[in-house]
N, C-alpha and C positions, 0 to 999 in steps of 0.2 A: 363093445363100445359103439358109438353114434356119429356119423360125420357127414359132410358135406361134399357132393364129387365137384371139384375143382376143372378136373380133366380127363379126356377121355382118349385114348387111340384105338376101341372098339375090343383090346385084349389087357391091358392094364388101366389102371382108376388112381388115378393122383386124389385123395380124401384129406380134407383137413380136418383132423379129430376136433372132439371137443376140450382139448388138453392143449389146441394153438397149434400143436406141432402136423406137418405133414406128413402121411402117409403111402404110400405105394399099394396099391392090392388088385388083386384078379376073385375073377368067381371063379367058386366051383358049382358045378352041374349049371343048369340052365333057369334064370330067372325069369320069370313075366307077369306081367299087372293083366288082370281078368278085363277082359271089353277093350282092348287094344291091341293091333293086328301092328305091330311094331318089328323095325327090322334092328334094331340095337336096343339089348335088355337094360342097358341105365344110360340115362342120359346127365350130362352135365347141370347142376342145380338139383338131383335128387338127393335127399339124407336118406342116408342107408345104416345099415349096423353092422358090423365086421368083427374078427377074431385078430388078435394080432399072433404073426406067425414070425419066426427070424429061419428063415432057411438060407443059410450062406452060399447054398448051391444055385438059389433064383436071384439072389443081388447080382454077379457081373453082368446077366442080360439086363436085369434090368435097369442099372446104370448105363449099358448100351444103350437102351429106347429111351431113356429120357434124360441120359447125357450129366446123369451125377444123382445124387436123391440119399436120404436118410437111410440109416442099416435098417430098418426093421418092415416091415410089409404087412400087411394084414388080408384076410378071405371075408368078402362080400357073402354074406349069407339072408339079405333081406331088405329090400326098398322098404321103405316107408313110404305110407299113402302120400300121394301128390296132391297138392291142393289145387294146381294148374298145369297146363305144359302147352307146347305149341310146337307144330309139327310143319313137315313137308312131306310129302308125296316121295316114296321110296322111288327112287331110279331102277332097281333093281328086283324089286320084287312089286307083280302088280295088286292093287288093291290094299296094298300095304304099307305106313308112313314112319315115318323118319323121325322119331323125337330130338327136336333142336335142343330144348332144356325145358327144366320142370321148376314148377316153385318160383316163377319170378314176379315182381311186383307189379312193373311195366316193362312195355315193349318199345323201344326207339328204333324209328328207320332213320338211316340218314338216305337222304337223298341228294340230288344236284341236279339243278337244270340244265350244265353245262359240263363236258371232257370229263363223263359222258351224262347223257341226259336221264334221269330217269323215266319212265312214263307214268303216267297217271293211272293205267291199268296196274301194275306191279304195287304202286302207292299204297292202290286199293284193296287189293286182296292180301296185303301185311295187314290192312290194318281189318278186314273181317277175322285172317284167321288168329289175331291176338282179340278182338269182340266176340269171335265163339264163345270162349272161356272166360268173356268179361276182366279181359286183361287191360289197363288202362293205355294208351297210346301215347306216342310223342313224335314229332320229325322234325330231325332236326337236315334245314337245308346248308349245304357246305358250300363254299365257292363265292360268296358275295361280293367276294373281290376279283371276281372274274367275270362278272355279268354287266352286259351293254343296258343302257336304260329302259329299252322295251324288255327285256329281260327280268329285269330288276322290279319291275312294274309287274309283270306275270308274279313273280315269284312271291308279290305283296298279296296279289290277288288271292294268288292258292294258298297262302297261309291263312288270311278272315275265312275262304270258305271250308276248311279243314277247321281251325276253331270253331265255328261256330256248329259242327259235327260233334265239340267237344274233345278234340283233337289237339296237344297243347304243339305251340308251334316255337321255333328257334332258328333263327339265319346266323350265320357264322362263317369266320373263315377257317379251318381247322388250323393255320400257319400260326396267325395270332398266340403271342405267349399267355395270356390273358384267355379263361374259358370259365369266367367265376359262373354265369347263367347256368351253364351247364353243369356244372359240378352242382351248382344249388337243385334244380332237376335231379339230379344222381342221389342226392343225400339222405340217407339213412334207408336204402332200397335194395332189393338185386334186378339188375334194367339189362334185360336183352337188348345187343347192340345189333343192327341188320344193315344189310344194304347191298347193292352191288356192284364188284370187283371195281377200282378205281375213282368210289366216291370219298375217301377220307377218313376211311374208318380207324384204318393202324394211325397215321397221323395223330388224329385225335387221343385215342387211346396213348400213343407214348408222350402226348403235351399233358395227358390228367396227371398222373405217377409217375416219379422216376426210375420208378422200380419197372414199370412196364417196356418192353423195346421190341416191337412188333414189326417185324419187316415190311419196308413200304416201297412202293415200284412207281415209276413213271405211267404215264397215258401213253398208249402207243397211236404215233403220228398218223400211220394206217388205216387201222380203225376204231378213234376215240373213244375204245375200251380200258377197262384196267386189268392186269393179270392178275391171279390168285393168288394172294400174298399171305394166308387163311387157311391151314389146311384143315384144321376142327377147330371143333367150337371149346374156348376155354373162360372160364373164369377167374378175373381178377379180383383183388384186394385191393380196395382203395382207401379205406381205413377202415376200424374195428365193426361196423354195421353197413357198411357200403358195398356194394360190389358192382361188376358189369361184365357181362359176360357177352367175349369178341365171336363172330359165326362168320364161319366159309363163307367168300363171297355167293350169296345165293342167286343163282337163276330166275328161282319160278317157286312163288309159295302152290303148293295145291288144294285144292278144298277137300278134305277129305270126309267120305260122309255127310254131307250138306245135301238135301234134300232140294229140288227148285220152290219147294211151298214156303222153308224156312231161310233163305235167305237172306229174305227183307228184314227178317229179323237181329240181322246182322249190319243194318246201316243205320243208326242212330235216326237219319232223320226219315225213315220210313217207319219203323216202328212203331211208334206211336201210334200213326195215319192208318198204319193198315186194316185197326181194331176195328175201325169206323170203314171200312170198305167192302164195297155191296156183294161180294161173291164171297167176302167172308178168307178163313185159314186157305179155302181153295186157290185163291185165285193167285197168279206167279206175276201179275202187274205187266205181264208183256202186250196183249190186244185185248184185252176184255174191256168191254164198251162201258164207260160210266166209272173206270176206275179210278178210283183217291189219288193212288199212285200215280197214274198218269195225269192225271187233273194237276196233279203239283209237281211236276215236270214242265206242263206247258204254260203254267203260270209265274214258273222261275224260283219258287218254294224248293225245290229240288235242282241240285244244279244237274246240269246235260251232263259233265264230264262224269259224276259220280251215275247218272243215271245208265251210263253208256258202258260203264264197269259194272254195274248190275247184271246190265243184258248179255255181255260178253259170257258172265260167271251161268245167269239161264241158260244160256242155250249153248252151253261148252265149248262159245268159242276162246279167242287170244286175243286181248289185246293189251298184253304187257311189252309188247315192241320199242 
């Protein structure tokens, strides 16, 4: 049989067959996709094919770990080729990344200018490492009802220059009962949901479905962060062709494998320019004299803030603070 992994805790696979119903399953031996230095062998949004097994000896654990589930379990025996997928930077093992999910349509950050802010470095390297893959973008900003008018005015600002990247944008309050734009964005897709710890992402999620119930935490007063309310990444059902799938609040996407030559090729509005610039595939647009790329920087064609997330990502520094 064929399905789709719903969930993951890294040793059981919640799959929903192609029969509607749920599944429970584990691998046996060890899986891995060729040309991927990966520290978890399925990720969430892969279709896999499986054996269905009833061992009544592995049902009490595993109603243990996921707290109820269907008698019957089935053994993963084979991913199916990925058409896409999008990673992070393993913590734990170096040079090797982290598949968030695979197979998705687009990619949605939610962000927030406020309690807590996002930066425009983090913005940016979401939305390269879903453009590696030519994964289509969206950000959706939360909080608009908590933003002072110089606020609110930034937040119009960075929405036109993100569109016009090709970026589709959305300001929202996640509280509001009312989230039609969003769902219409969501419809007939499977849309990684991102963002980090205390921008609104459970919220959101439990106003789409009532079936969803996502635990949500306050902002702490301290340090207008949010706690980890997230602990994998899973995917919901929000009707028969729709899905979104919730992710750990994340840190820090990493660029994995990204060369300093091909990056530009990763910002919509360099791309183009680059073909036409004078050092050619060589040149990384940081000081080379007569460059395109810098020409349309200090002409304002290129905004500073995307430009300044460029240079961070060259030359290995951070500026997702």
């Amino acid at each position: 049989m064929k399905g789709l992994v719903m969930r993951s805790t890294g040793s059981w696979y919640e799959v929903l067959a192609e029969d509607g119903k749920a599944m429970q399953c584990r691998v046996r031996g060890k899986l891995r996709l060729e040309g991927i230095k990966e520290t978890n062998p399925i990720a969430v949004g892969d279709h896999v094919s499986f054996n269905i097994e009833n061992n009544e000896a592995c049902l009490p654990a595993l109603r243990t770990t996921w707290g109820g589930g269907p008698d019957r379990q089935g053994i993963i025996h084979e991913i199916l080729p990925r058409e896409n997928y999008i990673v992070r930077q393993s913590v734990k093992k170096t040079g090797h990344a982290h598949v968030i999910a695979a197979n998705i349509d687009q990619a949605m950050l939610m962000a927030t200018l406020i309690q807590p802010r996002t930066s425009l470095g983090f913005i940016d390297r979401f939305l390269v490492a879903a453009e590696s893959f030519r994964i289509p973008q969206a950000i959706i900003f939360n909080k608009k009802d908590l933003l002072d008018k110089e606020t609110f005015l930034e937040q119009g600002e960075l929405m036109e220059l993100y569109e016009r990247v090709g970026v589709r944008c959305l300001e929202i309050s996640a509280l509001e009962e009312r989230q039609e734009e969003v769902r219409n964005l969501l419809k007939g897709k499977i849309t990684l949901l991102a963002g980090l710890s205390g921008v609104g992402k459970s919220t959101l999620l439990n106003k789409l479905a009532p079936t969803i119930d996502q635990k949500t935490s306050e902002i702490s007063d301290y340090s207008e962060k949010g706690t980890h309310t997230t602990a994998f990444a899973e995917m919901f059902r929000l009707d028969e062709n729709t899905f979104i799938i919730d992710t750990p609040g994340i840190k820090e996407f990493g660029l994995i494998d990204m060369g300093k030559e091909e990056l530009s090729d990763y910002f919509p509005e360099m791309r183009e320019l680059r073909l036409n610039c004078k050092f050619g595939s060589r040149c990384i647009h940081v000081n080379e004299p007569k460059c395109i790329i810098l020409e349309a920087v200090k002409s304002g064609a290129i905004a500073t803030s995307r430009y300044d997330s460029y240079y961070s990502m060259v030359m290995g520094e951070d500026n997702r603070k």
